[in-house]
C-alpha positions as CSV (number, residue, x, y, z in Angstrom):
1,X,24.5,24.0,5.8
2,X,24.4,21.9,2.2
3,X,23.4,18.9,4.7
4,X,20.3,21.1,6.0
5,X,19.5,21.9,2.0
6,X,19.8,18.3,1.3
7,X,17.3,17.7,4.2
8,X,15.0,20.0,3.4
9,X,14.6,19.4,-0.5
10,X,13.6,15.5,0.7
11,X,11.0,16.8,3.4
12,X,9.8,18.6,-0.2
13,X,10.0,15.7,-2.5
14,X,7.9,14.1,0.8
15,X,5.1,16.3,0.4
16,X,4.7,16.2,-3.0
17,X,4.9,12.8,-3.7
18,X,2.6,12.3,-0.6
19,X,0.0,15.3,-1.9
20,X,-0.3,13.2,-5.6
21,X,-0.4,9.7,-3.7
22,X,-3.9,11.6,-2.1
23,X,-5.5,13.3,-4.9
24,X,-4.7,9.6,-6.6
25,X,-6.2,7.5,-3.9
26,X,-9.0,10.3,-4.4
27,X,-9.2,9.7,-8.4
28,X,-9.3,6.2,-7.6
29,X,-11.8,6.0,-5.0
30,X,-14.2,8.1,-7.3
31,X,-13.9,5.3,-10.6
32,X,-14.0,2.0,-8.3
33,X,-16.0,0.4,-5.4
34,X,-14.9,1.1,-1.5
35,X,-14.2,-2.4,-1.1
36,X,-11.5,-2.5,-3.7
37,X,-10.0,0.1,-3.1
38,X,-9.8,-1.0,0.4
39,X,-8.6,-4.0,-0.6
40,X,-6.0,-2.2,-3.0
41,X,-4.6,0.1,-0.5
42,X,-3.9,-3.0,1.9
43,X,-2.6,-4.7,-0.3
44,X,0.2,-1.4,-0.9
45,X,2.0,-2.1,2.3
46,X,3.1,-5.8,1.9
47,X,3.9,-5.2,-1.9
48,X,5.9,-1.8,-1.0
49,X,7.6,-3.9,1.7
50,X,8.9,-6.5,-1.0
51,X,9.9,-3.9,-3.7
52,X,12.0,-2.7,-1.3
53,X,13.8,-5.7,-0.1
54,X,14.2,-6.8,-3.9
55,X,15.8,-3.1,-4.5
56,X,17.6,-2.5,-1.3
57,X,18.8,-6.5,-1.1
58,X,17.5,-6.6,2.7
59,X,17.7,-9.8,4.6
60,X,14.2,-11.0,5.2
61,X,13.2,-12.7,8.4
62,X,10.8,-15.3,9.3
63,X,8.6,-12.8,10.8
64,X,9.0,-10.3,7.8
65,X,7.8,-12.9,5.0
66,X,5.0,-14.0,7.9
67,X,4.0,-10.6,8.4
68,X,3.9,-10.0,4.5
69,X,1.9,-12.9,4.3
70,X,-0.5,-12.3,6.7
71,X,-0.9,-8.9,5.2
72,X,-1.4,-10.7,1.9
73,X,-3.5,-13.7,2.7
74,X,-5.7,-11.6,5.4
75,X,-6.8,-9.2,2.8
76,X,-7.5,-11.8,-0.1
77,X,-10.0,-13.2,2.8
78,X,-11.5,-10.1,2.8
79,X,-11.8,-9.7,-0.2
80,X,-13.2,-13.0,-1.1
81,X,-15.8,-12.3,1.7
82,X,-17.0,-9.1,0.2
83,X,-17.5,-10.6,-2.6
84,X,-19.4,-13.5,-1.8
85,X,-21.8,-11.1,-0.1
86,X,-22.4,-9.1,-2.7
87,X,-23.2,-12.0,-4.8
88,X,-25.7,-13.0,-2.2
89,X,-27.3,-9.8,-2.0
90,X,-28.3,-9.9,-5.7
């Protein structure tokens, strides 16, 4: 039973958490461009992924730090190109 209490108050700290991550991304999205905060919210996953190795002390893999730095370097390009167009378009 305290196992099933234990399990339930994370599914709560879940939605929470998850609910003010939204209204965030929201609060965000209303003060800056959709291309940055596109760019931003790719950029979350790879940086989440290396917090938690440096916290947790994970072994990372060749095709972790590749697929981290695909993550990375692909939305840079992105990023750069957006840019570069709206420069153009001025």
């Amino acid at each position: 039973a305290e196992g099933d209490t234990g399990a339930l108050s994370l599914l709560l700290v879940n939605g929470v958490t998850f609910y003010a991550y939204l209204q965030l991304s929201w609060v965000v999205l209303g003060r800056v461009a959709a291309v940055t905060h596109s760019v931003c919210n790719s950029l979350r996953r790879p940086v989440l992924c290396v917090f938690g190795w440096l916290q947790f002390g994970n072994e990372v893999t060749a095709v972790n730090a590749a697929g981290i730095a695909l993550a990375s370097l692909g939305t840079l390009a992105y990023a750069q190109v957006r840019i570069r167009e709206g420069k153009s378009a001025e």
